[in-house]
N, C-alpha and C positions, 0 to 999 in steps of 0.2 A: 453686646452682640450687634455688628452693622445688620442694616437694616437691608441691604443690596449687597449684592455678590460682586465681588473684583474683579476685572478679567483677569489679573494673575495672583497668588498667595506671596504672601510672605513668611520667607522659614527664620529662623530662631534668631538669625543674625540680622535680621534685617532686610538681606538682598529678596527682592522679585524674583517669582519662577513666572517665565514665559507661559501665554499658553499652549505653545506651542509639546511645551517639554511637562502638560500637565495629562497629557494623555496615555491610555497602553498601547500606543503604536510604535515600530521603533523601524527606520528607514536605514538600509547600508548603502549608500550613495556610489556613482557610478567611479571606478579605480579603486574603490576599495574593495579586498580578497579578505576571507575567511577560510580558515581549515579545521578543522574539529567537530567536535559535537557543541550543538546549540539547541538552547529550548529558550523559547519566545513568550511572552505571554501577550494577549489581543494579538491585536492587526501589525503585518509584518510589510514593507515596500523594499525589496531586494532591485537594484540598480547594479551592483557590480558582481565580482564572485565567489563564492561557495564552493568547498569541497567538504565531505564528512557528513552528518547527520542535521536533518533539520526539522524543531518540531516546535509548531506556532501554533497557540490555541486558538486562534479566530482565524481570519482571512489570510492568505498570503498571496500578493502579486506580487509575480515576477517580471520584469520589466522587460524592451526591445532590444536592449546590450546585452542586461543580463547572461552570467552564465553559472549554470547550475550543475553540479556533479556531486548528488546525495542522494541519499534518503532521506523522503521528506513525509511528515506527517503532519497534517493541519485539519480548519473545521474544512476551507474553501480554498480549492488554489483557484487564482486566473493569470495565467500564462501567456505570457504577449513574448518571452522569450526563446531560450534553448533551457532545455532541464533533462540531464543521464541521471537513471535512478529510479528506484521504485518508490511510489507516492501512493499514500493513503491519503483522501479526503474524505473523511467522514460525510459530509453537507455535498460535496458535490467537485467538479473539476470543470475550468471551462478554460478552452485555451481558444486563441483569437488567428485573424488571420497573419499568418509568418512564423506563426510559436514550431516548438519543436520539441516532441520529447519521445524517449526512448527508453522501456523500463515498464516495468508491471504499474497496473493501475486496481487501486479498489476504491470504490466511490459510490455513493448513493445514486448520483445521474453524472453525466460527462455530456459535455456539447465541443465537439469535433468539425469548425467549417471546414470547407473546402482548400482553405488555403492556409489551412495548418495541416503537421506531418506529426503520426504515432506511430508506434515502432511497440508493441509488447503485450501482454495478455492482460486480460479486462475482465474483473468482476465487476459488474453492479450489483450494488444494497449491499446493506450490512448484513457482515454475519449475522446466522441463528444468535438468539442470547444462549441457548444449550443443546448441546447436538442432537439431532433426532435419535426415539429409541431404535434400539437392533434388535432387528424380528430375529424369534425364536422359533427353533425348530421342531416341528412336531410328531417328527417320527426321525428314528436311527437310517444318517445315511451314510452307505461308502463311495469313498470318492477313488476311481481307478485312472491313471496316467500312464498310457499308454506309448511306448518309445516307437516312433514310428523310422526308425533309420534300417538300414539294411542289415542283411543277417552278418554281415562282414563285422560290421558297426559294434553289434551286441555279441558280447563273449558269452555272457551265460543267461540260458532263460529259466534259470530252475529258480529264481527269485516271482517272476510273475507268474509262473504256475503255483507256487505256495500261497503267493497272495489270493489267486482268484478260485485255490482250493477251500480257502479259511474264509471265502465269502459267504451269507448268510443265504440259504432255498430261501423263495418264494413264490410261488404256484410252480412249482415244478424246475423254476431256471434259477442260474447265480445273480 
């Protein structure tokens, strides 16, 4: 067993892996296009474009060329480019000044300068882990909907007289 660490491994045949190509980051360089569904694992550097689904476990920047037309879901976006689509970031979103996106957000926190442009509906934090309970009712009620159009309007009212005949007294009124 060496005693010190290489800066790069060697696989079975012999050749060096770069350290470059020993990490989980994986970069699409700028002219290159994507279409489909994609899942990433770690840290993602988006340079050129995307269309379809995008879903990176750690960080994703998107770069000042960039162009993005998905849905994307990652831990962290930071956005320096254009992105249509709705994005989930679990850890957070942060787009920079000139970014631009357009499209639902859910995200823990989002930081918005001035000279970046959003365009769609914003939740912060994560969902509940389980939905609040539903309050329960503790007494019988009726619920009456009342047609308020003209008498032109309504052909017959012998349907809301029967209802509001089979309504239950209580001190004296229905």
């Amino acid at each position: 067993m060496p005693d010190r660490l290489n800066a790069s491994s060697e696989s079975t045949n012999g050749a060096s892996t770069p350290p470059s190509l020993m990490t989980d980051q994986t970069v699409l360089g700028a002219g290159a296009a994507i279409t489909g569904s994609i899942s990433l694992p770690g840290d993602a550097i988006i340079a050129g474009s995307i269309e379809g689904t995008l879903d990176v476990s750690g960080t994703l920047t998107i770069g000042p060329d960039a162009s993005v037309d998905a849905t994307i879901r990652c831990r962290q976006l930071v956005l320096h480019g254009s992105v249509t689509g709705d994005v989930t970031a679990t850890s957070g979103l942060d787009l920079t000044d000139g970014a631009t996106l357009v499209g639902d957000v859910v995200a823990d926190h989002v930081h918005v300068p001035s000279g970046a442009s959003y365009l769609g509906q914003l939740r912060i934090g994560n969902p509940p882990k389980s939905p609040p309970a539903k309050a329960t009712r503790t007494r019988s009620e009726t619920v009456l909907t009342i047609d308020t159009r003209s008498d032109d309007d309504v052909a017959d009212t012998t349907e809301l007289e029967t209802l509001v005949a089979g309504m239950p007294v209580t001190n004296g009124r229905r």
